[in-house]
N, C-alpha and C positions, 0 to 999 in steps of 0.2 A: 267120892269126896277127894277134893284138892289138896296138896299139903300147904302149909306155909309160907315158901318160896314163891306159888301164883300167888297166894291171896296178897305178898306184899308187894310181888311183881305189877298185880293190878290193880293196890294201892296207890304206888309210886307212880306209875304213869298218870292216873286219873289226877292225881295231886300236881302231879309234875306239868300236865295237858292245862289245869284250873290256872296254877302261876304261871305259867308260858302265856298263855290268851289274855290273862288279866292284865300283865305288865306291857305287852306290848300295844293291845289296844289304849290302853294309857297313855303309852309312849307314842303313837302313832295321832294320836288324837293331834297335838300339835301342828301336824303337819292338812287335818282336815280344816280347824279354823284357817290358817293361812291361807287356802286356797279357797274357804268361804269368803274371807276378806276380800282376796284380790277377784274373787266372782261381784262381789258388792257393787267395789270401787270402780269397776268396770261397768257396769248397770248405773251407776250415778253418775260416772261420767261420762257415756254416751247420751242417758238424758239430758244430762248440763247443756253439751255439745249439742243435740237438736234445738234447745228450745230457745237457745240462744245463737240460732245461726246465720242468723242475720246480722252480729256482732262479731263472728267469728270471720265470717265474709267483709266484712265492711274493712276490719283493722289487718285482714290478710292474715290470718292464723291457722288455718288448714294444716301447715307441716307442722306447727307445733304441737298442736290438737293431737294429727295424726301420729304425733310423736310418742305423749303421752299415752294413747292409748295403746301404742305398742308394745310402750313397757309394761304398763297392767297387763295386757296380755301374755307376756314374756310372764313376769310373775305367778298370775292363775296357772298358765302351762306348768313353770317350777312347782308349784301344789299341789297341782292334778298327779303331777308322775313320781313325785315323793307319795303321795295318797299310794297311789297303785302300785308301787313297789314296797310300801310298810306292807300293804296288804297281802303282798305274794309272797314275803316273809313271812306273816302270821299263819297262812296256809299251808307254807311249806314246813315251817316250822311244828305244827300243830299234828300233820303227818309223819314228823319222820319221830314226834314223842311216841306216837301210835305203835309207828313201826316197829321200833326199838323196844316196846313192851311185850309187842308177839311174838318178834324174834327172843327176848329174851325167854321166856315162855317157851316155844317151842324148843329152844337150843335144851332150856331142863326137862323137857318131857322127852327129848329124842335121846338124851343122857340118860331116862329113866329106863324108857324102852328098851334098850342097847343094855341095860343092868337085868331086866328082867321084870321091876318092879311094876313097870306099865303095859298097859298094852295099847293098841294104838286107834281104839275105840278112846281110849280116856285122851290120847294126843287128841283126836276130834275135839271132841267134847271143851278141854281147855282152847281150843282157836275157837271154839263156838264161842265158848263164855267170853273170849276177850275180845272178840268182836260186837257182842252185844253190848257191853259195855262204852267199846269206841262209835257206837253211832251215834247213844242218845249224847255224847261229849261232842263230836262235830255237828250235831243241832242245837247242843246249846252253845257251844262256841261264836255259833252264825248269829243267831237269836242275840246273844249279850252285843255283841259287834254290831248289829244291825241299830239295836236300841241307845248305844253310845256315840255311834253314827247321826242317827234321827236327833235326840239329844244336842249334840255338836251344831248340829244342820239348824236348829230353833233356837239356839241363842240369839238373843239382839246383839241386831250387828250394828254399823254405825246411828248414831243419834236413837239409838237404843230399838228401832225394829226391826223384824224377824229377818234373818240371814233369806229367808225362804219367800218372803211376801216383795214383790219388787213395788213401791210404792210411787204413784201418779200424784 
């Protein structure tokens, strides 16, 4: 049996791992819609742009079409790499709760052993526990993130249909 210090050591992380994911997948969400948007806006207006180009040809508008569409692109890109950097944040972040749990963990069982009160079958044993405990946290960490994601992904987007359906 464990003393006190793990079970709150493994407490505190698992808690600490739950608020950490939760608030930043939150926070990060923001930055998925905007780059749903400007994925949209960009799919609408390359349709607009085909099926009127015989308009667009006629009155000489190429560069400004092509201008337009730049910038939507510029914009998606801005989305895309805010996306992928909130994300490498929530990963990196979500590991170094981990870390910081086992290190603190180990740092008390290597102070126990060094006292005498352990031995270093029980040091196992505590990295075992607390690693069993960090894997099914980064499957549900992915799992929640994944479903907030999808979530995010099937809001209606403009004129109210699915971010996901490009509509003909």
């Amino acid at each position: 049996s464990v003393g006190f210090e793990y079970t709150a050591i493994c407490c505190l992380t698992t808690a600490s791992y739950i608020a950490f994911t939760y608030s930043v997948t939150v926070w990060r969400t923001q930055f998925r819609k905007m780059m749903n948007k400007a994925d949209n806006e960009i799919g609408f207006k390359s349709f607009d742009t085909l099926i009127n180009y015989e308009t667009v040809k006629y009155f000489n508008n190429e560069k400004y079409e092509g201008d337009n569409y730049s910038k939507l692109l510029a914009k998606f890109e801005q989305g895309s790499l805010k996306t992928q950097s909130s994300l490498s944040l929530l990963n990196s972040g979500q590991q170094i709760i981990i870390t910081l749990g086992i290190t603190a963990s180990m740092y008390l069982a290597v102070n126990q052993i060094l006292s005498g009160n352990m031995s270093v079958g029980d040091l196992v044993m505590i990295n075992l526990l607390l690693i069993q405990v960090a894997q099914p946290l980064n499957f549900l960490g992915s799992i929640y993130r994944d479903i907030q994601q999808s979530h995010t992904d099937m809001r209606p987007g403009r004129n109210g249909h699915s971010a996901l359906i490009p509509l003909l």
